[in-house]
DSSP file (Angstrom, degrees, kcal/mol; ACC not computed):
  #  RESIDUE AA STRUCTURE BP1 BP2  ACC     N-H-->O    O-->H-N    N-H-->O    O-->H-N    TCO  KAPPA ALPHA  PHI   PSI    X-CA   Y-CA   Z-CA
    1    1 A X              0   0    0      0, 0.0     2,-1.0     0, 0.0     0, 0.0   0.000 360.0 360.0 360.0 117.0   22.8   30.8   -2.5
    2    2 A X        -     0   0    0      1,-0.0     2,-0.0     0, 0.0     0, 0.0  -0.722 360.0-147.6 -81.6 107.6   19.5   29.0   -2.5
    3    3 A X        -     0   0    0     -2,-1.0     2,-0.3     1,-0.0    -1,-0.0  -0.207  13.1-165.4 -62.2 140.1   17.5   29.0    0.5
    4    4 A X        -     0   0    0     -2,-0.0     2,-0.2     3,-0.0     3,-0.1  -0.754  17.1-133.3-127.5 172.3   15.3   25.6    1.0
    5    5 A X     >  -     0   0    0     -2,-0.3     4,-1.3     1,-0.2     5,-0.0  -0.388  37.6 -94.1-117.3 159.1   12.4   25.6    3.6
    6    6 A X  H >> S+     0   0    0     -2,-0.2     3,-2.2     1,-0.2     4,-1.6   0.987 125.2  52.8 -47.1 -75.6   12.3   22.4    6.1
    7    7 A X  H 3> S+     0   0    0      1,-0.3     4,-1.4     2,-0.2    -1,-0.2   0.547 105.3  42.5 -44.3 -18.5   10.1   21.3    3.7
    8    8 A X  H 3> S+     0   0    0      3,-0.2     4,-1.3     2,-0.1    -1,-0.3   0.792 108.1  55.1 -93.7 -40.4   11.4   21.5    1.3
    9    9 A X  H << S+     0   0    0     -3,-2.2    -2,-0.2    -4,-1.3     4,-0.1   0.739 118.3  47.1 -51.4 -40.6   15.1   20.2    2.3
   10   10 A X  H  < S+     0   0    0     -4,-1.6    -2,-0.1     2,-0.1    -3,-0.1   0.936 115.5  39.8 -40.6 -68.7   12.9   17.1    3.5
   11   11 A X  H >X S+     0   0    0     -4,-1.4     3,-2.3     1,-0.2     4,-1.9   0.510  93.9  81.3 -84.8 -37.6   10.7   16.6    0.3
   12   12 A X  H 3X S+     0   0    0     -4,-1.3     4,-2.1     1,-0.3    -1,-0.2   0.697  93.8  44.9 -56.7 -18.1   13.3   17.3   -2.5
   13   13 A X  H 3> S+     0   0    0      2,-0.2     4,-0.6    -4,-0.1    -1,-0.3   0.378 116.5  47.6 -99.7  -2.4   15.1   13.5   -2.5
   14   14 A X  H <> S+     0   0    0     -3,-2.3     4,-0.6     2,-0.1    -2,-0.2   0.581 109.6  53.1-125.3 -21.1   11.5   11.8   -2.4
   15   15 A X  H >X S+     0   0    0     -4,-1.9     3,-2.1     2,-0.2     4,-1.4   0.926 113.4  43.9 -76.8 -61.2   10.4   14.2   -5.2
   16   16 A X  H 3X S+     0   0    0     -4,-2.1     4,-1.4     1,-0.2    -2,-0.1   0.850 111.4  52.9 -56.6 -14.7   13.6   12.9   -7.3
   17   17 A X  H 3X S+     0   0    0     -4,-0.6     4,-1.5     1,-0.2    -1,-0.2   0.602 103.5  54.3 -79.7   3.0   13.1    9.4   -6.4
   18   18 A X  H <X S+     0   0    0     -3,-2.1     4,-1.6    -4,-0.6    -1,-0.2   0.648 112.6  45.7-107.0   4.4    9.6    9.6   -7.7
   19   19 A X  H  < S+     0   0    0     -4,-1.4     5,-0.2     2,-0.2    -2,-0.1   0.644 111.4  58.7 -89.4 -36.3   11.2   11.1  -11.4
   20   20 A X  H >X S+     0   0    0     -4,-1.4     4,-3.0    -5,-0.4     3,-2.0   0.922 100.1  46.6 -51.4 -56.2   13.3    8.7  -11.1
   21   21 A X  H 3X S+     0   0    0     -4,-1.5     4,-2.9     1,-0.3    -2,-0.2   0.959 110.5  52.9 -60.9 -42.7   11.0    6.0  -11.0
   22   22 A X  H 3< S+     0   0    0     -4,-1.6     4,-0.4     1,-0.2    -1,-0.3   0.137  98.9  61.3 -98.2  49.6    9.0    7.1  -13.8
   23   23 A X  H <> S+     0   0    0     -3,-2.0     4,-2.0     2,-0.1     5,-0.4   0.433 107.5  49.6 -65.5 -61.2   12.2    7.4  -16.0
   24   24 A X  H  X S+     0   0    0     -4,-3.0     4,-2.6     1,-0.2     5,-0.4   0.980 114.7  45.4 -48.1 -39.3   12.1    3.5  -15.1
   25   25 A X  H  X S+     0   0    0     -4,-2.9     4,-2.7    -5,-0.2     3,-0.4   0.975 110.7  49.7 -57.1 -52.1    8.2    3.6  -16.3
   26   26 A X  H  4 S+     0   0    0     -4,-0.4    -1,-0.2     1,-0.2    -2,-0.2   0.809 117.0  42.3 -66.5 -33.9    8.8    5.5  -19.5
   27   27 A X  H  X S+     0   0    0     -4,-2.0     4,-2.0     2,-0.2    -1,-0.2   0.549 112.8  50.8 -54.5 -29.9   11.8    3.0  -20.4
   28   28 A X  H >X S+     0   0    0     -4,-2.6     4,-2.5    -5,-0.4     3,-0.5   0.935 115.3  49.6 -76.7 -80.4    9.7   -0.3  -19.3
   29   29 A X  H 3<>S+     0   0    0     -4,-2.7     5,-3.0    -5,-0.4    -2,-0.2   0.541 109.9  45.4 -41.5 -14.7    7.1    1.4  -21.6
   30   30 A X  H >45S+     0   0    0      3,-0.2     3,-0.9     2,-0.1    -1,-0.3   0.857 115.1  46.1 -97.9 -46.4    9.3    2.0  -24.5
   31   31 A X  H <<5S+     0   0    0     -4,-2.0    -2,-0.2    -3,-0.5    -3,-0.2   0.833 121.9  45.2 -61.5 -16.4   11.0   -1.8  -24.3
   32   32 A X  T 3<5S-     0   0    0     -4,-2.5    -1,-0.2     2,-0.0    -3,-0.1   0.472  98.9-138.6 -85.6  10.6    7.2   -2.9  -23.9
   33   33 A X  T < 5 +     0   0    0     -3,-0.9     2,-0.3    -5,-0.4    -3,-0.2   0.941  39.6 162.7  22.2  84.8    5.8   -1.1  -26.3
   34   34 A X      < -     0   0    0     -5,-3.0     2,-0.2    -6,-0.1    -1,-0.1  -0.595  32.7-129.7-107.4 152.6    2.5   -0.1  -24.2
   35   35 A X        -     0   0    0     -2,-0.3     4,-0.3     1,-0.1    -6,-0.0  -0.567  36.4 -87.6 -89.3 176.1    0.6    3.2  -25.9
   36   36 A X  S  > S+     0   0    0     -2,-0.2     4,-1.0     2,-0.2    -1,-0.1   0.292 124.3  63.4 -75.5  -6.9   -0.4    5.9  -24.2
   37   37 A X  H  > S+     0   0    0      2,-0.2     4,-3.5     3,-0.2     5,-0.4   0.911 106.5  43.1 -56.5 -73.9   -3.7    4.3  -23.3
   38   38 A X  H  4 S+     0   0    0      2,-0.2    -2,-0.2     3,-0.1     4,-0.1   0.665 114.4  55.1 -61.6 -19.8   -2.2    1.5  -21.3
   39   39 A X  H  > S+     0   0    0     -4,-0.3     4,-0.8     2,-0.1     3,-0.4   0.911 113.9  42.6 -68.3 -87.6    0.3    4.4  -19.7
   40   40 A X  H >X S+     0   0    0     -4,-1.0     4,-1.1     1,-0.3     3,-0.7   0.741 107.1  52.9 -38.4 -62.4   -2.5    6.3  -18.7
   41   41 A X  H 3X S+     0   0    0     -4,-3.5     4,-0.6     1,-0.2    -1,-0.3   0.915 115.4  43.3 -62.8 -53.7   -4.6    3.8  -17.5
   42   42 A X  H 34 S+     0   0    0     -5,-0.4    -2,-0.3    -3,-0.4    -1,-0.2   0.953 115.3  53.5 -60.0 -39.5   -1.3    2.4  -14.9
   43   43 A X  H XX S+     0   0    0     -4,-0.8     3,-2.8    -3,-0.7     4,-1.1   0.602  84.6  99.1 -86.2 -35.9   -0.7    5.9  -14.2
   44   44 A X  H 3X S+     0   0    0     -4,-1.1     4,-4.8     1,-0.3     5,-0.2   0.819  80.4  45.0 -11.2 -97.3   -4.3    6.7  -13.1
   45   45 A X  H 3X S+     0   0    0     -4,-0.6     4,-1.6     1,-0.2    -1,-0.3   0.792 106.0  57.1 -30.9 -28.1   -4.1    6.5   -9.7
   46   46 A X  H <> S+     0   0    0     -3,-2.8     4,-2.0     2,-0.2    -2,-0.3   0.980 106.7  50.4 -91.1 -43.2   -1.2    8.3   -9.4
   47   47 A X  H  X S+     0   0    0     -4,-1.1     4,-1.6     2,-0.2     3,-0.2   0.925 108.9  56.7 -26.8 -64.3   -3.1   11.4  -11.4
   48   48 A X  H  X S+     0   0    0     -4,-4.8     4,-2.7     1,-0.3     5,-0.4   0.928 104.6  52.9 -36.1 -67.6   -6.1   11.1   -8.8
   49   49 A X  H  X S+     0   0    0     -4,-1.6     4,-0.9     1,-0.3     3,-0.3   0.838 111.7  41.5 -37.2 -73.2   -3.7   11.5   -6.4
   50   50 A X  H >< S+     0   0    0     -4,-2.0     3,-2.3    -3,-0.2    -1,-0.3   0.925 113.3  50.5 -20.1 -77.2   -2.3   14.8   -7.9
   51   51 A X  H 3< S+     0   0    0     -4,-1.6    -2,-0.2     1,-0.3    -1,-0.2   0.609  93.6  70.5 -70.6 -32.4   -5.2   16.3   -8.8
   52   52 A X  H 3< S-     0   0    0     -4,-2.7    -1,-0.3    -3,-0.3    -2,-0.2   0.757  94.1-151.5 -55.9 -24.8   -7.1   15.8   -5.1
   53   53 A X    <<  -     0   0    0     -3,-2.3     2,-0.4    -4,-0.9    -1,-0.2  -0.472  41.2 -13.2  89.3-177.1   -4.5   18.5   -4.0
   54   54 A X        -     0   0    0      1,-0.1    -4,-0.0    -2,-0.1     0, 0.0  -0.759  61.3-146.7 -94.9 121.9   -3.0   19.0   -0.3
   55   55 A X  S    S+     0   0    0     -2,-0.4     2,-0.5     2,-0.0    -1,-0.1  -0.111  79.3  58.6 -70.6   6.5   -5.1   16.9    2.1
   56   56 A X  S    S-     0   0    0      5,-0.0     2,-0.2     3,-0.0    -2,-0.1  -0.962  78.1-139.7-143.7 125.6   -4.7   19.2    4.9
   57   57 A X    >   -     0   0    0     -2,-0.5     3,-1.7     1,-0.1     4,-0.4  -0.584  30.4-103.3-103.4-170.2   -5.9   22.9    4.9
   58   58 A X  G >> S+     0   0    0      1,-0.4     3,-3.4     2,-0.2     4,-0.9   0.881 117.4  64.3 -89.7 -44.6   -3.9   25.7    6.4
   59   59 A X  G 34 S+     0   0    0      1,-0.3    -1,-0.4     2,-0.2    -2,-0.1   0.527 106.4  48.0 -62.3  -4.3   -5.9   26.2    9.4
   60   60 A X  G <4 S+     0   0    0     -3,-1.7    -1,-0.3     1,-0.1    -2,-0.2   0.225 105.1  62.1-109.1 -19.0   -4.7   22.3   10.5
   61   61 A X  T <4 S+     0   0    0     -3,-3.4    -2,-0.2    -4,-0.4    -3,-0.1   0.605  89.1  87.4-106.0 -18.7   -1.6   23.4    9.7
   62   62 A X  S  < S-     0   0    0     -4,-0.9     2,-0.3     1,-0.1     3,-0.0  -0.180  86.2-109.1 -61.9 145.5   -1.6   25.9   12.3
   63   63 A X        -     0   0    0      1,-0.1    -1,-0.1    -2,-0.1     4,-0.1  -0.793  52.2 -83.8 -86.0 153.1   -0.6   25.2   15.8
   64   64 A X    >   -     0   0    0     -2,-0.3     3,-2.2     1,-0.1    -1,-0.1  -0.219  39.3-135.9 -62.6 124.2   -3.7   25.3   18.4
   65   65 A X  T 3  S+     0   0    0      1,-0.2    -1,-0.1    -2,-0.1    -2,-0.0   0.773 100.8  65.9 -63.7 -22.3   -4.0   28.9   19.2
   66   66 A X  T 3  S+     0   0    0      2,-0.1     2,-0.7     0, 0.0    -1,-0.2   0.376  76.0 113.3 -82.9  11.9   -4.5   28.2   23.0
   67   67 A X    <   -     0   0    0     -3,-2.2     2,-0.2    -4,-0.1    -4,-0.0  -0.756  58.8-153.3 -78.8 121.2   -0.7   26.9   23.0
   68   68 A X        -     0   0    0     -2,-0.7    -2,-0.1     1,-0.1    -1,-0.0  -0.653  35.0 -98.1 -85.7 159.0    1.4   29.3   25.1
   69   69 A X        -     0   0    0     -2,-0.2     3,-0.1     3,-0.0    -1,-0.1  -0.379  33.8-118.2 -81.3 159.8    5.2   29.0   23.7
   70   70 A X        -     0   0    0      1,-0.1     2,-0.3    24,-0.0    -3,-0.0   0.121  37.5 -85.5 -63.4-179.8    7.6   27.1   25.2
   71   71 A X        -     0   0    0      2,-0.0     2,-0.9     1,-0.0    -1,-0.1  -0.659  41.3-116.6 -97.5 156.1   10.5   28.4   26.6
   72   72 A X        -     0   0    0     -2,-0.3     2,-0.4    -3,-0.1    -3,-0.0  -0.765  35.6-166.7 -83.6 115.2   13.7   28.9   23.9
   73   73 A X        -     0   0    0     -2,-0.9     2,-0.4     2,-0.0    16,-0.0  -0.953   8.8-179.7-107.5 113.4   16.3   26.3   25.4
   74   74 A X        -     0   0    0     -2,-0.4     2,-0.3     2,-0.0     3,-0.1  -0.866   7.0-161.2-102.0 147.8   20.1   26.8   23.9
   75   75 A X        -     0   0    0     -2,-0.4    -2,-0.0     2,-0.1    10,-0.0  -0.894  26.4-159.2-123.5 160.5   22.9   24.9   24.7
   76   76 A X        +     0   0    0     -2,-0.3    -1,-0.1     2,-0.1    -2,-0.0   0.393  58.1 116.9-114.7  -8.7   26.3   25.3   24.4
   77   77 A X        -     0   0    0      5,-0.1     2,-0.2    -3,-0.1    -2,-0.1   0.380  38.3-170.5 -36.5-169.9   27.3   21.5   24.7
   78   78 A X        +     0   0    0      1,-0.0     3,-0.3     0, 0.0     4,-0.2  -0.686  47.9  13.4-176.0 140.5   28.8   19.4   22.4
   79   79 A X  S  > S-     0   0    0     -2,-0.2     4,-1.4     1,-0.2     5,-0.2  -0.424 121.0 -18.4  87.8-157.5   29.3   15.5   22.4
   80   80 A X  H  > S+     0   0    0      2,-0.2     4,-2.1    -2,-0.1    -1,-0.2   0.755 132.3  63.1 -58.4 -12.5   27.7   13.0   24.6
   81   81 A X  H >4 S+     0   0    0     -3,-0.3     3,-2.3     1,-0.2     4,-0.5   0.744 107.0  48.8 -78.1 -87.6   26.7   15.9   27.3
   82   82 A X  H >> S+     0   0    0      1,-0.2     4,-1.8     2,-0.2     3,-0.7   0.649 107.5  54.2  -1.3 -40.5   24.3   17.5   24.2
   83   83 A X  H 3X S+     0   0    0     -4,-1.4     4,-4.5     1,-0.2    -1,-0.2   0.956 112.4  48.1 -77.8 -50.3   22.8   13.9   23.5
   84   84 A X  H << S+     0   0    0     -3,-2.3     4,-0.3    -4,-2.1    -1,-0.2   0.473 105.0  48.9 -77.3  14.4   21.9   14.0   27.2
   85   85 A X  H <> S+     0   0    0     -3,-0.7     4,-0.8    -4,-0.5    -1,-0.2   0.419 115.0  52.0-123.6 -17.1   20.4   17.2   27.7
   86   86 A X  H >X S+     0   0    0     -4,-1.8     3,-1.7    -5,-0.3     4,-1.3   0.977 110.5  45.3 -62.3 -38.4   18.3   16.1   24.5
   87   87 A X  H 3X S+     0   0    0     -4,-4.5     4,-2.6     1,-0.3     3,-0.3   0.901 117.4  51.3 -54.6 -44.8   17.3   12.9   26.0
   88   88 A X  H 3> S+     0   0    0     -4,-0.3     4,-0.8    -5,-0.2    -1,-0.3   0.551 108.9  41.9 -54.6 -31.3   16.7   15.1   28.8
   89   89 A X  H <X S+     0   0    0     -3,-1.7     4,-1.4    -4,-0.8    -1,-0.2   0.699 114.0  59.8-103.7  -5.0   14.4   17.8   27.2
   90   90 A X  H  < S+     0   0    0     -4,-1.3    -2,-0.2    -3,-0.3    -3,-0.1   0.999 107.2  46.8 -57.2 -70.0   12.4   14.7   25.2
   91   91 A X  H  < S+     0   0    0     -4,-2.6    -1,-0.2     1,-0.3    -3,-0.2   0.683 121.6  29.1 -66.8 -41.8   11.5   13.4   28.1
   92   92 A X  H  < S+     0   0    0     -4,-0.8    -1,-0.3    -5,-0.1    -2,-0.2   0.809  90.3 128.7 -84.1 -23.5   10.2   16.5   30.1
   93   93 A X  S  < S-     0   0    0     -4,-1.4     2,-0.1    -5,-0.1    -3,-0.0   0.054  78.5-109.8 -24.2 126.9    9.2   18.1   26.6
   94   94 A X     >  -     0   0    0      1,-0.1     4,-1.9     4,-0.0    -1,-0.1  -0.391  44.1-100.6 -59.1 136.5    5.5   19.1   27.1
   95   95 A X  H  > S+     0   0    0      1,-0.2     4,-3.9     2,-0.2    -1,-0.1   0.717 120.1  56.3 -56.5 -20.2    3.4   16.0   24.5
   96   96 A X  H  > S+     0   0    0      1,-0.2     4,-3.4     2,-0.2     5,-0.3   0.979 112.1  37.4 -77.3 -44.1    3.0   18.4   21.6
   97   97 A X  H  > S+     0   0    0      1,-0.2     4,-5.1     2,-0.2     5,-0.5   0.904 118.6  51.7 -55.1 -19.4    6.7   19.3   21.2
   98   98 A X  H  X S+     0   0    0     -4,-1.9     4,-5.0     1,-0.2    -1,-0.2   0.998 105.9  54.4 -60.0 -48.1    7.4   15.7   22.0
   99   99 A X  H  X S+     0   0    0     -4,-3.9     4,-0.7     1,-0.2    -1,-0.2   0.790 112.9  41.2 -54.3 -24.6    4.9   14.8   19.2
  100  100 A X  H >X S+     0   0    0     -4,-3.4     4,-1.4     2,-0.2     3,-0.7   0.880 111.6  54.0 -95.4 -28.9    6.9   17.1   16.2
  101  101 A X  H >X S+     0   0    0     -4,-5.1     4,-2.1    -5,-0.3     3,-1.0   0.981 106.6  51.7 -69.8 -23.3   10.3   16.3   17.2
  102  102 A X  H 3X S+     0   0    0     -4,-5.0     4,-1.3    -5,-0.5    -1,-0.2   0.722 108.6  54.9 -70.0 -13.2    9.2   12.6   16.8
  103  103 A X  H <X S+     0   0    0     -4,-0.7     4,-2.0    -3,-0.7    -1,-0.2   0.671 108.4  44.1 -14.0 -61.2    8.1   13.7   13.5
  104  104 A X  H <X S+     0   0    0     -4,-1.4     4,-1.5    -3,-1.0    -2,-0.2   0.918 114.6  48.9 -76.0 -40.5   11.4   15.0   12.6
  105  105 A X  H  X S+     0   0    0     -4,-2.1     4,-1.7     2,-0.2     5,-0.3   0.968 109.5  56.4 -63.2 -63.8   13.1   12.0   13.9
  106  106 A X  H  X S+     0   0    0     -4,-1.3     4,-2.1     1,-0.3    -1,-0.2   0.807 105.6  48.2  -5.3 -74.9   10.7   10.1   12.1
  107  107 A X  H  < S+     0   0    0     -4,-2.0     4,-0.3     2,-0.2    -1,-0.3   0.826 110.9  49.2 -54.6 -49.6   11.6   11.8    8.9
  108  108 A X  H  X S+     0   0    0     -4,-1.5     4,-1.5    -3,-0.2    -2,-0.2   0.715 104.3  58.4 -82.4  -7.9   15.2   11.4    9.1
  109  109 A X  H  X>S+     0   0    0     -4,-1.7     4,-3.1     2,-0.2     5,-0.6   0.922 117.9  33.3 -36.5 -88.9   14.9    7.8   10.0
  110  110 A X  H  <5S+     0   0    0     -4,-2.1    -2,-0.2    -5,-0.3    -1,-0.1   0.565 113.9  53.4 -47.5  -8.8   13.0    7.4    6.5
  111  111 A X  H  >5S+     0   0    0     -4,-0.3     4,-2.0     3,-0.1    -1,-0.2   0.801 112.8  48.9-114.3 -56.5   14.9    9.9    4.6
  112  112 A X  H  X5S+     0   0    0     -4,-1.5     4,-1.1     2,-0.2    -2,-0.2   0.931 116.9  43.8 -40.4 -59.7   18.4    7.5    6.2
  113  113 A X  H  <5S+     0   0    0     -4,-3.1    -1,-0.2     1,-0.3     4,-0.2   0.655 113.3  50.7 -89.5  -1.5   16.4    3.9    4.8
  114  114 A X  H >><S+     0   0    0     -5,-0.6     3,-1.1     2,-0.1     4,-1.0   0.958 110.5  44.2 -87.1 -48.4   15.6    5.7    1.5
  115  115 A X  H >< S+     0   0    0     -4,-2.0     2,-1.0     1,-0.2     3,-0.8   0.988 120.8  59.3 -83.1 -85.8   19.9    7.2    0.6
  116  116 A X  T 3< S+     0   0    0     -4,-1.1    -1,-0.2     1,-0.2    -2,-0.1   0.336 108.9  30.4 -27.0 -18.1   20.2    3.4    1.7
  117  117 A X  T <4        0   0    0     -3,-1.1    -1,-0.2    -2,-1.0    -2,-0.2   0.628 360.0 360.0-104.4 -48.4   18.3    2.0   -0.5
  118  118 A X    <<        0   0    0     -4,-1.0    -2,-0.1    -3,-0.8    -3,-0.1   0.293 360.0 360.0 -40.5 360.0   18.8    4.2   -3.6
């Protein structure tokens, strides 16, 4: 059984659409017949991109060391009572947690209009 990270769970469908797309590039390129000049040179950017590396460094990545943790809240609901003891812990959620589940929400929102689109 293969274990995935969040990240990883996230990031794997936007890493196949983007292998996907350049199937569609290498195929546009073969009915157009561009060289590898004119490939490269369209592609450019997207190298740059690559090459700059991960935009954030670890220490950013960190939560702010003066955070004390939150308390671990389980429930045992299920159905509409569950929906309302999320709405319910968004709303009192102290702003940082508010700010990463809206992250995550965020993400499955986009991840939903992406499978939709595909």
């Amino acid at each position: 059984m293969i274990v995935m990270t969040e990240f990883e769970r996230i990031n794997t469908p936007r890493v196949e659409k983007i292998l996907k797309m350049f199937e569609v590039i290498q195929t546009s390129a073969r009915s157009s017949r561009a060289g590898n000049d004119e490939i490269a040179k369209l592609l450019s950017p997207v190298a740059t991109q690559f090459s700059a590396g991960p935009r954030l460094s670890l220490d950013e990545l960190d939560p702010p060391k003066d955070l004390a943790p939150g308390p671990v809240v389980q429930t045992t609901n299920s159905g509409l009572q569950g929906w309302a003891d999320a709405l319910d812990m968004a709303r009192k959620a102290p702003l940082h947690d508010a700010v990463a589940a809206m992250g995550v929400i965020a993400t499955r929102v986009e991840q939903e209009l992406w499978e939709a689109q595909a």
